[in-house]
N, CA and C atoms as a LAMMPS dump frame, in Angstrom:
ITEM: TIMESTEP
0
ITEM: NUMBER OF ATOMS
294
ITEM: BOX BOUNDS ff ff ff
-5.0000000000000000e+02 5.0000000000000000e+02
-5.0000000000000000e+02 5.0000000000000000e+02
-5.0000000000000000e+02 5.0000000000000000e+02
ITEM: ATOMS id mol type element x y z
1 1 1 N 126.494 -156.475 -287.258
2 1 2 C 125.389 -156.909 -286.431
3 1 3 C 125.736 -156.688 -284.961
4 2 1 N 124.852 -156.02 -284.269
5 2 2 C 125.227 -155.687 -282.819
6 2 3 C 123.856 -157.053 -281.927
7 3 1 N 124.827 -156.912 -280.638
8 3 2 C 124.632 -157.688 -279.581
9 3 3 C 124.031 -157.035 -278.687
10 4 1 N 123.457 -157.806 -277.995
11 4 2 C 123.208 -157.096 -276.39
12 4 3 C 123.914 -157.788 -275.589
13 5 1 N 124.715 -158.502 -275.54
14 5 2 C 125.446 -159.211 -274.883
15 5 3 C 124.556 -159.993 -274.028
16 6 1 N 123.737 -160.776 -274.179
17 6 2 C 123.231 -161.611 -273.489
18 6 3 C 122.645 -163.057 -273.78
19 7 1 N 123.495 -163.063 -275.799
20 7 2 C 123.407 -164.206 -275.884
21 7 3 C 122.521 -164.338 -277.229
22 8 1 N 123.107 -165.515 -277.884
23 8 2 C 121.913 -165.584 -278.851
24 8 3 C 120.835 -166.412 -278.571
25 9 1 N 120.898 -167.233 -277.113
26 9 2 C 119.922 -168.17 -276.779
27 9 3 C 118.779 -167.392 -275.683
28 10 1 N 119.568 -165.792 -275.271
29 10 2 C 118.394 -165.564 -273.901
30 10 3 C 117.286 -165.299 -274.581
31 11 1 N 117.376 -164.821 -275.576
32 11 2 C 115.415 -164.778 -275.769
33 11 3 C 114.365 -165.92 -275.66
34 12 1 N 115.296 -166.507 -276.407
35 12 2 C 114.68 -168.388 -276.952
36 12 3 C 114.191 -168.772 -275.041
37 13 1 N 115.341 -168.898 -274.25
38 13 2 C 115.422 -168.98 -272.438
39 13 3 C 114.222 -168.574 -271.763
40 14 1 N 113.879 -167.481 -272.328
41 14 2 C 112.818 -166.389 -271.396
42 14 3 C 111.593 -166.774 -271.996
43 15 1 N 111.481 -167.388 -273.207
44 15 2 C 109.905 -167.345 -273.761
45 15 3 C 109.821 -168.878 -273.452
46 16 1 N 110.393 -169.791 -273.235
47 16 2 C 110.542 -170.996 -272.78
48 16 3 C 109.488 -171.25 -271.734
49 17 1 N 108.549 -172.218 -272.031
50 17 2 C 107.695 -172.31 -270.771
51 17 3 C 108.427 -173.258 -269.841
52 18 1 N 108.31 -173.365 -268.576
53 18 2 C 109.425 -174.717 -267.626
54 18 3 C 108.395 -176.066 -267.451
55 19 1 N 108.805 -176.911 -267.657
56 19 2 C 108.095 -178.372 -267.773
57 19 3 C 108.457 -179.209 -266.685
58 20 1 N 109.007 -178.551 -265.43
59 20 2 C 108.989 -179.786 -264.31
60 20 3 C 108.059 -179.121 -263.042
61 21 1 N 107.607 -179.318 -262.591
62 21 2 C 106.862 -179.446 -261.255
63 21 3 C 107.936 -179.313 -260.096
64 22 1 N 107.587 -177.492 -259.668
65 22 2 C 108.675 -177.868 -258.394
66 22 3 C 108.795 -179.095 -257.548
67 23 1 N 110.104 -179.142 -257.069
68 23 2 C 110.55 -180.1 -255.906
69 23 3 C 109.535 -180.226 -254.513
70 24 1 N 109.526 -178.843 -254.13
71 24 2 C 109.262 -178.67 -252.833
72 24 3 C 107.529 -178.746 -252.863
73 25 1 N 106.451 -179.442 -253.955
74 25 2 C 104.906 -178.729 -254.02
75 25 3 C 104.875 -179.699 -253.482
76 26 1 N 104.962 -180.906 -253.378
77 26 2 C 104.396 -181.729 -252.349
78 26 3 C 104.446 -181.479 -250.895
79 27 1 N 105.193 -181.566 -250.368
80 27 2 C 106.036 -180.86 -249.515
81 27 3 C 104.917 -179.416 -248.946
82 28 1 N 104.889 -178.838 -250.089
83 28 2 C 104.311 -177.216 -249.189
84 28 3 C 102.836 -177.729 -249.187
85 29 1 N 102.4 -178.385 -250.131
86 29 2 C 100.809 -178.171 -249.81
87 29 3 C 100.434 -179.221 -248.955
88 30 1 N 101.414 -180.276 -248.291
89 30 2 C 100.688 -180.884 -247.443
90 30 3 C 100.673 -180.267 -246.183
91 31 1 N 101.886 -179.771 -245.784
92 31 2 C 101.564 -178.512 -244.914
93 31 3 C 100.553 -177.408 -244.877
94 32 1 N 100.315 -177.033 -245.916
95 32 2 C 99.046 -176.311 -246.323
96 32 3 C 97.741 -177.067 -245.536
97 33 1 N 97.696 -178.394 -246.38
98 33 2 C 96.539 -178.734 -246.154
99 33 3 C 96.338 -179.522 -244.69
100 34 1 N 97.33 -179.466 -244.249
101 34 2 C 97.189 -180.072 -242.197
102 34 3 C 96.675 -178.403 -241.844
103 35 1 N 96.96 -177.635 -242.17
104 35 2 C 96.885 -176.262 -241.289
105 35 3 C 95.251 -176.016 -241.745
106 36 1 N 95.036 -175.726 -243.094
107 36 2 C 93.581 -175.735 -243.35
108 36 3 C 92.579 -176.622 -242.965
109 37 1 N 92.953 -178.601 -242.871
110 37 2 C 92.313 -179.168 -242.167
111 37 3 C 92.174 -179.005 -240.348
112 38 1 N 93.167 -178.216 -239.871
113 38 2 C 92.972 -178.204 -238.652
114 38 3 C 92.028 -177.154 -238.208
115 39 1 N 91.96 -175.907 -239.16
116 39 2 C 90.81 -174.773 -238.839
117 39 3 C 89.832 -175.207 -239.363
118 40 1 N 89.476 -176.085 -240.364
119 40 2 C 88.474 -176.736 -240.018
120 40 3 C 87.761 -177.274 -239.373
121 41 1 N 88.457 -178.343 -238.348
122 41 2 C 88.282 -179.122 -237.271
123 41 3 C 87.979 -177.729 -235.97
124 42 1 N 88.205 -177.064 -235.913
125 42 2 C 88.321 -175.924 -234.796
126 42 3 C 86.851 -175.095 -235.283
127 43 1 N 86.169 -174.884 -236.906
128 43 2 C 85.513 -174.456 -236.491
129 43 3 C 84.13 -174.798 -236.893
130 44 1 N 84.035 -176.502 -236.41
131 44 2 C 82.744 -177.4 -236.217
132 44 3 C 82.427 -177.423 -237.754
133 45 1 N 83.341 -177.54 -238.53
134 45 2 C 82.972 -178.105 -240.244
135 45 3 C 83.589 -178.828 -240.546
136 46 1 N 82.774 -180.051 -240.737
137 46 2 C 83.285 -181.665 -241.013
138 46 3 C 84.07 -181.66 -242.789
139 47 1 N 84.348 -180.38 -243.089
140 47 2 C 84.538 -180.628 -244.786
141 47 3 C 86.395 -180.997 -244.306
142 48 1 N 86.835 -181.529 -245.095
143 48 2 C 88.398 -182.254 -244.437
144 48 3 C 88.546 -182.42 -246.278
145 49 1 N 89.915 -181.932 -246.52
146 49 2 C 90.644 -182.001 -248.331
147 49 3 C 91.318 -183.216 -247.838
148 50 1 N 91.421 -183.967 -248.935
149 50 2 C 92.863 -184.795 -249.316
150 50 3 C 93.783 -183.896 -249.932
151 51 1 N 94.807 -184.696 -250.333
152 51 2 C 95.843 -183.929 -250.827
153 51 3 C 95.725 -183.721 -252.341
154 52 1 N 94.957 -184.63 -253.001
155 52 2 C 94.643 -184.538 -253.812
156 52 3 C 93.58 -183.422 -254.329
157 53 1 N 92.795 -183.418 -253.345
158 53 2 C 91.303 -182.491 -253.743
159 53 3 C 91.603 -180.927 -253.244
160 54 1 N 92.882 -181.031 -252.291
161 54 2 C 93.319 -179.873 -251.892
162 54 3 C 94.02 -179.123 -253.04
163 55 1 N 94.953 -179.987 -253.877
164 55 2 C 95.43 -179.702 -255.226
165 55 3 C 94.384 -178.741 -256.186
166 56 1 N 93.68 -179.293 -256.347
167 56 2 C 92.674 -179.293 -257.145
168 56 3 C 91.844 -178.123 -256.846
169 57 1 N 91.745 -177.937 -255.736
170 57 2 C 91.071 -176.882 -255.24
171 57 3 C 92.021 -175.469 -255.291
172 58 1 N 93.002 -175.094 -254.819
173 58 2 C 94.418 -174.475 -254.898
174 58 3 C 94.275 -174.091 -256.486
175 59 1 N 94.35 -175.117 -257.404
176 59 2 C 93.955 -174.604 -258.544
177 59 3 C 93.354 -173.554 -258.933
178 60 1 N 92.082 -173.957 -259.052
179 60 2 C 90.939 -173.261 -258.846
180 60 3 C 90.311 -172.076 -258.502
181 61 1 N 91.555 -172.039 -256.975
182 61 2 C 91.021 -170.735 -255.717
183 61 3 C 92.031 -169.869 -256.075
184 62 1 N 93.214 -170.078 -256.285
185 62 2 C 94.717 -169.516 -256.559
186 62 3 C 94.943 -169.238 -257.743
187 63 1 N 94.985 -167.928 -258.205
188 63 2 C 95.609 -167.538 -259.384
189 63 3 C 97.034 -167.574 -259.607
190 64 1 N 97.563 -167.77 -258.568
191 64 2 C 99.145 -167.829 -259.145
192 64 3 C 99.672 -169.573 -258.659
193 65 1 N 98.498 -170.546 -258.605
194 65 2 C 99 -171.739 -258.244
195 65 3 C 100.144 -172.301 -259.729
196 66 1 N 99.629 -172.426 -260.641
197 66 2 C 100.563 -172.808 -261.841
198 66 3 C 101.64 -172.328 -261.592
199 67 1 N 101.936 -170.827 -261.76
200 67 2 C 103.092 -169.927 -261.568
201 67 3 C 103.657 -170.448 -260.28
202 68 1 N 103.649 -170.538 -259.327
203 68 2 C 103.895 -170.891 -258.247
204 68 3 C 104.251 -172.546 -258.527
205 69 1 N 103.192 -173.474 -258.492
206 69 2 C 103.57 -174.779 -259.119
207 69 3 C 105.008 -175.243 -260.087
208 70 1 N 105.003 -174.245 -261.018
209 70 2 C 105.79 -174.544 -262.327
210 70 3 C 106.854 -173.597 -262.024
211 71 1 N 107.297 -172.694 -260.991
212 71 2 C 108.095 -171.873 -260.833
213 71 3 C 108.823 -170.912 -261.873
214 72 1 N 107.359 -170.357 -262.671
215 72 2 C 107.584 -169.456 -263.443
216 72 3 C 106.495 -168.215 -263.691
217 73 1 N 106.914 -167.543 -263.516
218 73 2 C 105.642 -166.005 -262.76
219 73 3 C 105.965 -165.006 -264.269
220 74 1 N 107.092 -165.572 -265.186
221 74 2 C 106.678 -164.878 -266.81
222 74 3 C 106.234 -165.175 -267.127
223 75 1 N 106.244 -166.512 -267.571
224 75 2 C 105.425 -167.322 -268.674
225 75 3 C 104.207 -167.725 -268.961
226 76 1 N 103.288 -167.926 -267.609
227 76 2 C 102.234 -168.282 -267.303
228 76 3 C 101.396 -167.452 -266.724
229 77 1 N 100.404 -167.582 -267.672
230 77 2 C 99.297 -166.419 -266.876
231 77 3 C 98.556 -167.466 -265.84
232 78 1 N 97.28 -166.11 -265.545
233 78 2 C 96.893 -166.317 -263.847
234 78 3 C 95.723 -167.62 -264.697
235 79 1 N 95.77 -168.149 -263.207
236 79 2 C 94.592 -169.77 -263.389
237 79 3 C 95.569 -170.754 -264.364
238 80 1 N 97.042 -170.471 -265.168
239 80 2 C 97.685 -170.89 -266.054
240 80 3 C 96.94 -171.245 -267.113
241 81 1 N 96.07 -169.983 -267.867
242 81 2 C 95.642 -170.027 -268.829
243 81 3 C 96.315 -170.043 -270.103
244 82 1 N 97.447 -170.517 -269.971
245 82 2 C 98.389 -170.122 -271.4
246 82 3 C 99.046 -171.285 -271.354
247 83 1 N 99.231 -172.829 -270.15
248 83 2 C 99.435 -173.491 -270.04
249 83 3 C 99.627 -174.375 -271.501
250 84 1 N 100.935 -175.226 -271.494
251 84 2 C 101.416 -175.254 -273.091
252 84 3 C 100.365 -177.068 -272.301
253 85 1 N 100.739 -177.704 -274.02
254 85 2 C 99.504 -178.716 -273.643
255 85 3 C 101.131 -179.84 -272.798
256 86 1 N 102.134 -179.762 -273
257 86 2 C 102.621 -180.711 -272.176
258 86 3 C 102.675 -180.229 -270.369
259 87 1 N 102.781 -178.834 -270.205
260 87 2 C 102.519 -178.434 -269.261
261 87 3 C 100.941 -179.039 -268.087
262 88 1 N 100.431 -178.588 -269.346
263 88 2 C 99.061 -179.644 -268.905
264 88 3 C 99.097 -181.492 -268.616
265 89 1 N 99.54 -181.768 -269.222
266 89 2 C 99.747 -183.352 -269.293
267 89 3 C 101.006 -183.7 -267.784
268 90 1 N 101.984 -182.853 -267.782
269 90 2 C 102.502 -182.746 -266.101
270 90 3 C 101.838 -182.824 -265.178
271 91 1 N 101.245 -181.716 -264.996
272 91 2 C 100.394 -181.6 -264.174
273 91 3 C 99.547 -182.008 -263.96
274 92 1 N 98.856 -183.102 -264.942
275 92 2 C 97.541 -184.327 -264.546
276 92 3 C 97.99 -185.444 -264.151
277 93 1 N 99.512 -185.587 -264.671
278 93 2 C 100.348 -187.048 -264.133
279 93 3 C 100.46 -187.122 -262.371
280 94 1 N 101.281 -185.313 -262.328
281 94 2 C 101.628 -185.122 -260.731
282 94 3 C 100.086 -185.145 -259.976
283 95 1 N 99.233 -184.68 -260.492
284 95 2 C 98.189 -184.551 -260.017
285 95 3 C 97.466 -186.179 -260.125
286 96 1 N 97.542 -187.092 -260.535
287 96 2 C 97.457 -188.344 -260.357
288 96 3 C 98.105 -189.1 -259.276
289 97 1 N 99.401 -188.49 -259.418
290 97 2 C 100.495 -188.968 -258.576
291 97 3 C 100.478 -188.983 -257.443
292 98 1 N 99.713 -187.848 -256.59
293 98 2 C 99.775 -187.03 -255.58
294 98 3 C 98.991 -188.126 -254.745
């Protein structure tokens, strides 16, 4: 039996969807959303996100928000339509959380 030398676990590794919520998403999208609320304010449109609805929206508008979110750009397709159901259940907690 031949190897590729990379293991009998890398396949199992790579098809693995990731189940934590980057560190840094809080963090980037509230920055996000001061910069988008401020061109708002600049150009006479009272619409203003929370951080929450900014989430939500990012979703929505962003095809690579999951991928980006979940810090995995194999596993997950665009809008994270392939999203496993605990993946989903993360992301309504953090998205509660937020």
């Amino acid at each position: 039996m031949t190897t590729t030398g990379k293991g009998d676990n890398y396949e199992k590794e790579t098809m693995q969807h990731k189940t934590t919520i980057r560190e840094d998403a809080r963090k980037v999208l509230t920055k996000q959303l001061n910069y988008t609320n401020k061109q708002f304010q600049t150009e006479s449109n009272n619409r203003r996100f929370n951080i929450h609805s900014y989430a939500r929206h990012k979703s929505k508008a962003n095809p690579n928000f999951f991928r980006w979110l979940f810090d995995d750009y194999e596993n997950i397709g665009l809008y994270g339509a392939n999203l496993t159901n605990e993946q989903k259940e993360i992301y309504k907690a953090w998205l509660h959380d937020l």
